[in-house]
Each structure stands twice: as C-alpha cells, then as structure tokens.
DRENPA-3360 file (N, C-alpha, C; in nm, 2 decimals, always signed):
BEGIN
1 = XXXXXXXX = +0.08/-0.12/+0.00/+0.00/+0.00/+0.00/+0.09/+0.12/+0.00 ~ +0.14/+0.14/+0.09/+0.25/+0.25/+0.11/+0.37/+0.25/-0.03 ~ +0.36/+0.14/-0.06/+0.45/+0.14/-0.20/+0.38/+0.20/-0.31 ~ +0.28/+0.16/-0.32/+0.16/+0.23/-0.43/+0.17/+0.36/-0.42 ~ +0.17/+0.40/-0.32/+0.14/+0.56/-0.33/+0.28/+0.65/-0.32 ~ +0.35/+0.58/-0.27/+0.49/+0.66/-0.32/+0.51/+0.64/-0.47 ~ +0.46/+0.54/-0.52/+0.50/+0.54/-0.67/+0.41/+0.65/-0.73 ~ +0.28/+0.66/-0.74/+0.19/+0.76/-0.76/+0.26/+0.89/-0.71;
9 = XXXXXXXX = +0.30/+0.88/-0.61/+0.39/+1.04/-0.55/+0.48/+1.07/-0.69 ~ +0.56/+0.99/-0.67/+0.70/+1.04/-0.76/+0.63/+1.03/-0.90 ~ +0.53/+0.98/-0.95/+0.45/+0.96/-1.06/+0.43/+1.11/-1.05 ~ +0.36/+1.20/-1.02/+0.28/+1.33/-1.02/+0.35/+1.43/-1.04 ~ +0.47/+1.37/-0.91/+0.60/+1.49/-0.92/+0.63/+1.51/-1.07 ~ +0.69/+1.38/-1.13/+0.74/+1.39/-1.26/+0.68/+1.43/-1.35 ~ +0.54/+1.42/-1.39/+0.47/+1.46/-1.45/+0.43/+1.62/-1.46 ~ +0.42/+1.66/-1.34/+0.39/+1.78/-1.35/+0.57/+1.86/-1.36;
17 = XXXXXXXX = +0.65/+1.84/-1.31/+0.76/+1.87/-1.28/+0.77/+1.94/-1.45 ~ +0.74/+1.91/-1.49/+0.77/+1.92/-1.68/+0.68/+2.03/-1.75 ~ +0.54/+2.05/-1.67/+0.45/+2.11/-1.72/+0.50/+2.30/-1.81 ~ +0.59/+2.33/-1.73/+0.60/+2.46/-1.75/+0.71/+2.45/-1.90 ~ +0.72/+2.31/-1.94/+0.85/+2.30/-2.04/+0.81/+2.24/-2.12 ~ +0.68/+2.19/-2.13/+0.61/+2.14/-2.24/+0.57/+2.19/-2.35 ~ +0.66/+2.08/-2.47/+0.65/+2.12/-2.63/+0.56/+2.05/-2.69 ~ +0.47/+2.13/-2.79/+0.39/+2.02/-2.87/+0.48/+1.97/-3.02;
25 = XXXXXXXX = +0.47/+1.87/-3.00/+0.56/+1.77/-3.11/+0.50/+1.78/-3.22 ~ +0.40/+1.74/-3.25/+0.31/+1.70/-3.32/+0.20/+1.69/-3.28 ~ +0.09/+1.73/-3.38/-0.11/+1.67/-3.30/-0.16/+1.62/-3.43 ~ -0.31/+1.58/-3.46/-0.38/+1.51/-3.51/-0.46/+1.62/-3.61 ~ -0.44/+1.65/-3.70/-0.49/+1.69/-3.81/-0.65/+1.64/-3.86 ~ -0.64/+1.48/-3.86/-0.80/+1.47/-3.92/-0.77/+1.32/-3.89 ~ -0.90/+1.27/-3.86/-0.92/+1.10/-3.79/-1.02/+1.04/-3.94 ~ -0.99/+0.94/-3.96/-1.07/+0.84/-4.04/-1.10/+0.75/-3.97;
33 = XXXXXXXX = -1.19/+0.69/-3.88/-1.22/+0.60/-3.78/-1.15/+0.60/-3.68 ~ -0.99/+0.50/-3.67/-0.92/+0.49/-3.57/-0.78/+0.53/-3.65 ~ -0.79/+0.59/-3.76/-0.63/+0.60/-3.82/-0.66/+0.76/-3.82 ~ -0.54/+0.83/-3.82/-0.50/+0.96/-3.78/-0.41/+1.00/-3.88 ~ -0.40/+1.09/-3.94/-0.32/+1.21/-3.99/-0.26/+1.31/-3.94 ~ -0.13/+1.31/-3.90/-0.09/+1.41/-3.83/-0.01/+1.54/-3.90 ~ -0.02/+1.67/-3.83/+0.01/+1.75/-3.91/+0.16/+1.76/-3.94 ~ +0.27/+1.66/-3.88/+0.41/+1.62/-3.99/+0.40/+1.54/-4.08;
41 = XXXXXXXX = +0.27/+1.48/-4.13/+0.24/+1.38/-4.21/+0.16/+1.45/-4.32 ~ +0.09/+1.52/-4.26/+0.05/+1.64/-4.40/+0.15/+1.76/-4.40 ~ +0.24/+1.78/-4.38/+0.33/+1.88/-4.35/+0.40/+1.85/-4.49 ~ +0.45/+1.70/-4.46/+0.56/+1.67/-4.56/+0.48/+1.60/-4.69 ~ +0.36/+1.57/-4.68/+0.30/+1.52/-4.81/+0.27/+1.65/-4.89 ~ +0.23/+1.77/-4.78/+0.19/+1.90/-4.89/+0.32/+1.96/-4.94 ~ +0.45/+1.93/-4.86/+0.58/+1.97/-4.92/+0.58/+1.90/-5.04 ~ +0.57/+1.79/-5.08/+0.57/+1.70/-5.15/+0.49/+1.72/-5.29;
49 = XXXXXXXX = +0.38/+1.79/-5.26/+0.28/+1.80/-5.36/+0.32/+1.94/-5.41 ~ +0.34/+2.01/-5.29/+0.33/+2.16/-5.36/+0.49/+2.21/-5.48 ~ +0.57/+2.11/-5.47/+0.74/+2.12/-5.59/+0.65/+2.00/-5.68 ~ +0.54/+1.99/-5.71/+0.49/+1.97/-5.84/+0.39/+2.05/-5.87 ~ +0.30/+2.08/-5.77/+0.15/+2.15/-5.79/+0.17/+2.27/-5.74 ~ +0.19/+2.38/-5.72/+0.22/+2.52/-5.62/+0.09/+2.55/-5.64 ~ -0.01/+2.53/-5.70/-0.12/+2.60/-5.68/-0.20/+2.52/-5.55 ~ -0.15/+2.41/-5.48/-0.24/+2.31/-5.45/-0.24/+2.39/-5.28;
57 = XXXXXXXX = -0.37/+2.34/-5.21/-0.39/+2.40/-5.06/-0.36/+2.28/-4.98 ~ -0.33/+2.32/-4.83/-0.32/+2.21/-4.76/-0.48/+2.14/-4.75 ~ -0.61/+2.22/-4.75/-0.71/+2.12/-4.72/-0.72/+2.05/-4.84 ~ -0.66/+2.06/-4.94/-0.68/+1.99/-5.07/-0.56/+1.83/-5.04 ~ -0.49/+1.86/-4.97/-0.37/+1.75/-4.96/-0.41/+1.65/-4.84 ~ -0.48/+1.73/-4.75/-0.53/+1.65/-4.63/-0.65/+1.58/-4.69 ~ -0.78/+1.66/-4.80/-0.84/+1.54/-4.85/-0.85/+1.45/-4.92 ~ -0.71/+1.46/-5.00/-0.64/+1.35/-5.08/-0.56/+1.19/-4.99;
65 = XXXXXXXX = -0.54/+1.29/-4.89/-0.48/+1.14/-4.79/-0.60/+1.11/-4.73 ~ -0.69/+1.17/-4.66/-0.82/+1.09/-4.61/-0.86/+1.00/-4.77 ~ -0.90/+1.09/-4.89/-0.95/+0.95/-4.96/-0.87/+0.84/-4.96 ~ -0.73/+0.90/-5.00/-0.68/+0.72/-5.01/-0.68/+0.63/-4.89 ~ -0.68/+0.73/-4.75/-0.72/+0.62/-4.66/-0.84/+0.51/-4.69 ~ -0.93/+0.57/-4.72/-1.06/+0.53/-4.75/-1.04/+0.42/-4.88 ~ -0.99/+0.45/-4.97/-0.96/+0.38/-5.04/-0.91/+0.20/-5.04 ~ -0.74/+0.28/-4.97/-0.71/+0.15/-4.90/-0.80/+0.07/-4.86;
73 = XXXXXXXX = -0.82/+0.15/-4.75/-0.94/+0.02/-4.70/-1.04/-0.02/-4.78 ~ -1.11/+0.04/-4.88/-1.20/-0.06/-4.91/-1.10/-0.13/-4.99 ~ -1.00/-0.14/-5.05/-0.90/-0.22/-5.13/-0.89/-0.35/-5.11 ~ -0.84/-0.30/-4.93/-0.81/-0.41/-4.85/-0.96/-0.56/-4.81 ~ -1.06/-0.46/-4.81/-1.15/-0.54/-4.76/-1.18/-0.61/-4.89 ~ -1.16/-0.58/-4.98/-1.19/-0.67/-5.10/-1.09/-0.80/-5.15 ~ -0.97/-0.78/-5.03/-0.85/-0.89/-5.07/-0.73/-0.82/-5.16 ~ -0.78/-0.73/-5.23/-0.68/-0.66/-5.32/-0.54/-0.65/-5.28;
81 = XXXXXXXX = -0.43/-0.70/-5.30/-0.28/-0.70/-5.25/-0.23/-0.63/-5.40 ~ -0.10/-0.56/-5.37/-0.07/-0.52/-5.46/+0.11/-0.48/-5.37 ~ +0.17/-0.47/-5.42/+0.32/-0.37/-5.41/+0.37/-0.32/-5.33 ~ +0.26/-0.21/-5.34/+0.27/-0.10/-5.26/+0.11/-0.02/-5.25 ~ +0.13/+0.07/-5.18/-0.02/+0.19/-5.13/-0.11/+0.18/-5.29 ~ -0.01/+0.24/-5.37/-0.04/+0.33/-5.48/-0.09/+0.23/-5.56 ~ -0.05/+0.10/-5.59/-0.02/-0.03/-5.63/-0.21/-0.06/-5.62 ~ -0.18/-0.07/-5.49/-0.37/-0.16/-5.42/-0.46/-0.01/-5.45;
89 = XXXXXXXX = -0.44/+0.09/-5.44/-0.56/+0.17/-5.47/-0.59/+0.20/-5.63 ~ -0.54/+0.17/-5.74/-0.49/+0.16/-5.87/-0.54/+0.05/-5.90 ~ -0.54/-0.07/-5.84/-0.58/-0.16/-5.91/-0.77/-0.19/-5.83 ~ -0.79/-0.12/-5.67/-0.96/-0.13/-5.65/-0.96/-0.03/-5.77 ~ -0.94/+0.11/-5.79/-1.02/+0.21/-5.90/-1.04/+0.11/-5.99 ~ -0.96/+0.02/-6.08/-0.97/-0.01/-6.21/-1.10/-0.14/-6.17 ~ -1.08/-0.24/-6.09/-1.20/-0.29/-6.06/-1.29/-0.25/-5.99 ~ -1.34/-0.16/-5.94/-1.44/-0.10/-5.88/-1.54/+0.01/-5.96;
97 = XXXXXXXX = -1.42/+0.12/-6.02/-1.44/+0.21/-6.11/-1.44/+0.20/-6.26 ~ -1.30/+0.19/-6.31/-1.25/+0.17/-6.44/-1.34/+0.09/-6.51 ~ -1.37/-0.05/-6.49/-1.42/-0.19/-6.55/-1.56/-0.11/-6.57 ~ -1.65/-0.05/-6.53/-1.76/-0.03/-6.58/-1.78/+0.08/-6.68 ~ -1.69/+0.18/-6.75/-1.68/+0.32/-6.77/-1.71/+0.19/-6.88 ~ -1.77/+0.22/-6.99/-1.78/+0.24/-7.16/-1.83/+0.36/-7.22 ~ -1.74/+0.37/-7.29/-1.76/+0.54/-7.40/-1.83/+0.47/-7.52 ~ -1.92/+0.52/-7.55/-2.00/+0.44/-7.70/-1.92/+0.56/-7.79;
105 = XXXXXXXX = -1.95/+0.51/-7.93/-1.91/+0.54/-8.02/-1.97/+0.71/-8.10 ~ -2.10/+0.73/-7.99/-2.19/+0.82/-8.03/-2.07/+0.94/-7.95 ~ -2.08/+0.92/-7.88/-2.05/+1.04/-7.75/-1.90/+1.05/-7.79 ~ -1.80/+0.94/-7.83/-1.67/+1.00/-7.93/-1.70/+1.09/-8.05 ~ -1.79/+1.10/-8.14/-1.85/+1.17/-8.21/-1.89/+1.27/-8.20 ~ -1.95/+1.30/-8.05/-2.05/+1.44/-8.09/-1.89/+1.50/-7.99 ~ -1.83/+1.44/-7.92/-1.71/+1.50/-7.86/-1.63/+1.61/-7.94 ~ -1.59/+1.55/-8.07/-1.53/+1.58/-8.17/-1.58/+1.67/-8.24;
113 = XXXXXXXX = -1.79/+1.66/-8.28/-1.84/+1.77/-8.37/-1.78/+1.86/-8.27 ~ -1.84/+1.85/-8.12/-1.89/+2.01/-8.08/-1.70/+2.05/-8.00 ~ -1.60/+2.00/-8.03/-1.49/+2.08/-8.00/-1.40/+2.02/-8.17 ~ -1.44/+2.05/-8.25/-1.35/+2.11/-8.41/-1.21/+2.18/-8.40 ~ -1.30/+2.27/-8.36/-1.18/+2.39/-8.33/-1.02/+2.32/-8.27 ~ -1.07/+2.23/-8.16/-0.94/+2.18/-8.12/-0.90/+2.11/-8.23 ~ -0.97/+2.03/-8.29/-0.88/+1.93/-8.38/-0.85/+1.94/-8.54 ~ -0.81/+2.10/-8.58/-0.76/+2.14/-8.72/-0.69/+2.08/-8.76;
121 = XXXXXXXX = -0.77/+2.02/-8.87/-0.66/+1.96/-8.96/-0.69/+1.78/-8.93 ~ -0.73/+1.74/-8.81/-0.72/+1.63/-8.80/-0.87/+1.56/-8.82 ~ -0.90/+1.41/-8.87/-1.01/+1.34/-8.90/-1.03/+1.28/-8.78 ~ -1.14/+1.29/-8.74/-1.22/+1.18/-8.64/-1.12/+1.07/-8.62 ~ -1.08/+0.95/-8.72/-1.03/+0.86/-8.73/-0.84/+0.91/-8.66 ~ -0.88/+1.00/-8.65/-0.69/+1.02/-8.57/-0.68/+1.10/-8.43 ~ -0.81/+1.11/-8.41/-0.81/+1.17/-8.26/-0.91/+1.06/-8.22 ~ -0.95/+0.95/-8.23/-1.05/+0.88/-8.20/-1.01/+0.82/-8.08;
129 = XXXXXXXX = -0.86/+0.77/-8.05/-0.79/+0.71/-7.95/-0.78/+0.84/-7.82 ~ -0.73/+0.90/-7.87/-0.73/+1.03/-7.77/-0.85/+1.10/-7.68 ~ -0.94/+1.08/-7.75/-1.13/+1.15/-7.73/-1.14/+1.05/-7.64 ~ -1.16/+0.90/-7.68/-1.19/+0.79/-7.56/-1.07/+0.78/-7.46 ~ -0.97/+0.82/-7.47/-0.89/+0.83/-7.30/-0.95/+0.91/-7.28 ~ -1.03/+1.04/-7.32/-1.02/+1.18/-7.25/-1.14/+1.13/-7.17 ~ -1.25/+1.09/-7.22/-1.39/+1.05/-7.19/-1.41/+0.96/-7.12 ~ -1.33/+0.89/-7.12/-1.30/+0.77/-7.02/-1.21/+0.80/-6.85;
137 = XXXXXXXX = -1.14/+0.90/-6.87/-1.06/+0.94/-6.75/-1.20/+1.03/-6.72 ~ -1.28/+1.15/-6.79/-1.37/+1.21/-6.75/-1.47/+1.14/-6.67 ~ -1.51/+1.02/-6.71/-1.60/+0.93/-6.61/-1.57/+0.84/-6.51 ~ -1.42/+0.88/-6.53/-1.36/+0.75/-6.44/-1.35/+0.86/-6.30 ~ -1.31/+0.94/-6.30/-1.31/+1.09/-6.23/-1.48/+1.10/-6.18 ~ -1.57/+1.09/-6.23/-1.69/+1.10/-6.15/-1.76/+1.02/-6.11 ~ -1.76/+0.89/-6.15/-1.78/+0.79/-6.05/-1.69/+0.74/-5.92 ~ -1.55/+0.80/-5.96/-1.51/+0.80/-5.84/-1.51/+0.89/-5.72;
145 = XXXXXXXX = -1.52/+1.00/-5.77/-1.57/+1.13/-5.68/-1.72/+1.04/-5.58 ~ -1.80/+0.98/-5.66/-1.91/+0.94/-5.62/-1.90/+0.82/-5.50 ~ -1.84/+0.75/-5.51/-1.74/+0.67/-5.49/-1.69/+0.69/-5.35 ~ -1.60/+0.81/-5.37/-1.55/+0.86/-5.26/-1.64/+0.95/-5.13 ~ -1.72/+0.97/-5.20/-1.85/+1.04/-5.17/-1.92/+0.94/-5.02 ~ -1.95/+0.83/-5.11/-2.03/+0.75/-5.01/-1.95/+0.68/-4.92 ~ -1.82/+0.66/-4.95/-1.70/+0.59/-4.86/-1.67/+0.69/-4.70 ~ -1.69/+0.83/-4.78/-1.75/+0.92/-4.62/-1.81/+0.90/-4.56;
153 = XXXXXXXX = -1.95/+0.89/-4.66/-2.07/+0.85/-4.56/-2.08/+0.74/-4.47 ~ -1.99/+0.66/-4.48/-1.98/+0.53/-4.39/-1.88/+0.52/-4.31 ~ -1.78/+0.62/-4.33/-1.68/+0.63/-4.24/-1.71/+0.74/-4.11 ~ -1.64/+0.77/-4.00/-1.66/+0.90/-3.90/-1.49/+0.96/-4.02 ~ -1.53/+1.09/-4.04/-1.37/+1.14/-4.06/-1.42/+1.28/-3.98 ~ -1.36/+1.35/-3.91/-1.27/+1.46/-3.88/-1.18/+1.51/-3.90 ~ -1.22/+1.67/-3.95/-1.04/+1.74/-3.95/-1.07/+1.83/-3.84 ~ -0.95/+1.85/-3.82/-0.91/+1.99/-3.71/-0.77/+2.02/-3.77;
161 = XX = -0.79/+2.12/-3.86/-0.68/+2.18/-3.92/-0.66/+2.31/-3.85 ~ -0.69/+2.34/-3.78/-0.61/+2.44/-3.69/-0.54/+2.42/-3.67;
% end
C-alpha cells in the first residue's frame, strides 16, 4: 500500500515537474475511424505536392490522404494485394471504377463535332484514341468522386486543421 502511493507520488512529481517546459511535437490533423493524420504527415506530403503543384492548398492534400485512406481500406476489404499503397488503390479504382466506364461510339462523335476547333486539320479517325482516354478518365473521375463520396458516408472522418 504504502509502496503504491509513493509510486503515484513520484509519478505526479514527474509529471507535473515538466508542465512549464512542455512542447507540442506534433497533433492530429483529421481522424478516419481509428487512423489519424498528423500535421508532420500532412506537413511533408503538402511539401511533396506543392514542388509539383504550387497552386495546391493544404485542405486539398489533407483530403487526398483521407481519400486514399478510405480507399485503402476498401481495397483491403476486398483482398486486393498489390506492391505498394499506390499499387492496391490503382488496381480497387480499375476494378471497382474503371471496368464499368464504356464510351460508346456516339459520345466519341459528338465530342469531336462540338470541340473542331481543337482538332484542325485532323479526321475523327486520328483523334479517335485520344477522345476515348479523354472521356474515359472524365468518367472514371466522377464515378469515383461518387465513390469517394459514399466511402465518407460510412466512415466517421474529422479534421481539425487548426
């Protein structure tokens, strides 16, 4: 008994003994369930982003890591193994997202009437490859936005970017 409470003593001492010298290291930016983001972790991924993108904001970088968290996981829950991070969320998009996009042949067509201007000089049959990536990344882009959308809805996330 008496041992307990000397340990609790010197426990308190030490603890508070420090209070007036206390540095914050690091804190928690934004929660995705039980996984955290902390602001050295968006610190150096917005470093990262911004010597390619300088136009890009930190809340744009912090909800780029919350999605791929989200991602991940659903990656994971589907078995998806892959490499690396980039690897497993690349290959859920293409089966989750990608595999359903079809561009018909109409919508390459009227792509091409109503922007001409861009393609002087060139025939349908030479921008035809180009129109369907463009139309295809354009839908692959809003089904996954949608995607990402409802992956919130089922998750708790929080930020505190302050």
């Amino acid at each position: 008994m008496k041992k307990t409470f000397l340990i609790s003593i010197i426990l308190t001492v030490t603890v508070f003994s420090g209070i007036g010298e206390a540095e914050l290291i690091d804190h928690v930016c934004a929660f995705v369930d039980n996984d955290a983001i902390t602001l050295s972790e968006l610190t150096k991924s917005y470093n990262e982003t911004r010597a390619k993108i300088e136009t890009v904001t930190k809340e744009e970088v912090l909800n780029t890591m919350i999605n791929r968290i989200l991602l991940k996981r659903a990656a994971l829950s589907m078995k998806i193994i892959g490499t690396d991070e980039d690897r497993i969320i690349a290959e859920y998009i293409d089966l989750k997202v990608r595999s359903y996009v079809i561009i018909k042949e109409e919508d390459i067509e009227n792509f091409y009437n109503k922007n001409k201007k861009e393609f002087v000089g060139a025939d349908i049959s030479d921008v035809k490859a180009d129109i369907e990536k463009l139309l295809t990344e354009q839908e692959v882009n809003t089904r996954l936005a949608a995607l990402l959308s409802e992956l919130r809805k089922q998750a708790y996330v929080k930020i505190q970017l302050e």
